[in-house]
N, C-alpha and C positions, 0 to 999 in steps of 0.2 A: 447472872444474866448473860455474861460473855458466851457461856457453856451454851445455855439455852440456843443463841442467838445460833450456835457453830451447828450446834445438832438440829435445828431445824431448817437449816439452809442447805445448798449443792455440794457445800464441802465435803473432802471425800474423809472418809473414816481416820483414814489415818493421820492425816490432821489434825484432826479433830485427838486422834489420841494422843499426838506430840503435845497438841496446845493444854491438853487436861494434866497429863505429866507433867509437862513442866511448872503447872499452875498449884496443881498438890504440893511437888517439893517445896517452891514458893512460899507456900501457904504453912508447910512445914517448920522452913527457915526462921519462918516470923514466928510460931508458936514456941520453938523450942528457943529462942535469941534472949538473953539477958536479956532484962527492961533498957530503955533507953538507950540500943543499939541502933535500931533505927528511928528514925523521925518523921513527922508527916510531910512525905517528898518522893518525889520519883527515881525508883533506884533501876538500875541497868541489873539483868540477871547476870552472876560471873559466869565466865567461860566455861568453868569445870562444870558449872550443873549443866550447862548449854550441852555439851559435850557429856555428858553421862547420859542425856536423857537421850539424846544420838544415840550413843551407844546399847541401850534398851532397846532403841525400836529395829536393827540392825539386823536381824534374824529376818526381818519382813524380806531382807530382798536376797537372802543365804549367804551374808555377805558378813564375814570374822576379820577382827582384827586381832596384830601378834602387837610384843611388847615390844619397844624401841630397846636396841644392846644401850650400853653405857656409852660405848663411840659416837655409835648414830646420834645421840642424844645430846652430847660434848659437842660432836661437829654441827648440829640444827640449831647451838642455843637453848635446848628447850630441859624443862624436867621429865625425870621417864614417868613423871604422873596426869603430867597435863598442867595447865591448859595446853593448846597445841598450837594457838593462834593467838595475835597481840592483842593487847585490848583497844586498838581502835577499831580490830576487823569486827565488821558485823555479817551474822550470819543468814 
C-alpha cells in the first residue's frame, strides 16, 4: 500500500525508487533471515543497507565514489566497508 500511496502522489521518481529499494532488500532480509531472528517489532534499517542503497542510485547525479586507503580509514575510526556514520545519525 506504502508503494501505491508514493506512486500515486507528487513524489518525484526517484524517491519513490530509493523508498522501493530499499523496501525490496528489506523484504529480502526477512525472507532469507533464520526463523526467529526477528520478532514482531519495529526494527531500524542498518546503516550498511541505508548506504548501499545510496550507493545504487549514485549514477543519477554522475556522482562516483573511491575506496578509503587503510590510513584514512584508521585515522576516521571507521571500517573500509562501511557503515560510514554512527548509529545514532539518522539519515
Amino acid at each position: 500500500g506504502r508503494l501505491v500511496n508514493l506512486s500515486c502522489s507528487s513524489v518525484p521518481s526517484f524517491v519513490v525508487s530509493i523508498t522501493a529499494t530499499t523496501q525490496a532488500l528489506a523484504l529480502i532480509e526477512l525472507f532469507n533471515a533464520p526463523g526467529g531472528r526477528y520478532k514482531q517489532d519495529v526494527y531500524l534499517l542498518p546503516k550498511k543497507m541505508d548506504e548501499y542503497v545510496a550507493s545504487l542510485h549514485l549514477s543519477t547525479f554522475d556522482a562516483h565514489l573511491t575506496e578509503l586507503t587503510e590510513e584514512q580509514a584508521k585515522y576516521l575510526g571507521l571500517n573500509k566497508a562501511g557503515p560510514f556514520k554512527p548509529n545514532y545519525y539518522r539519515y
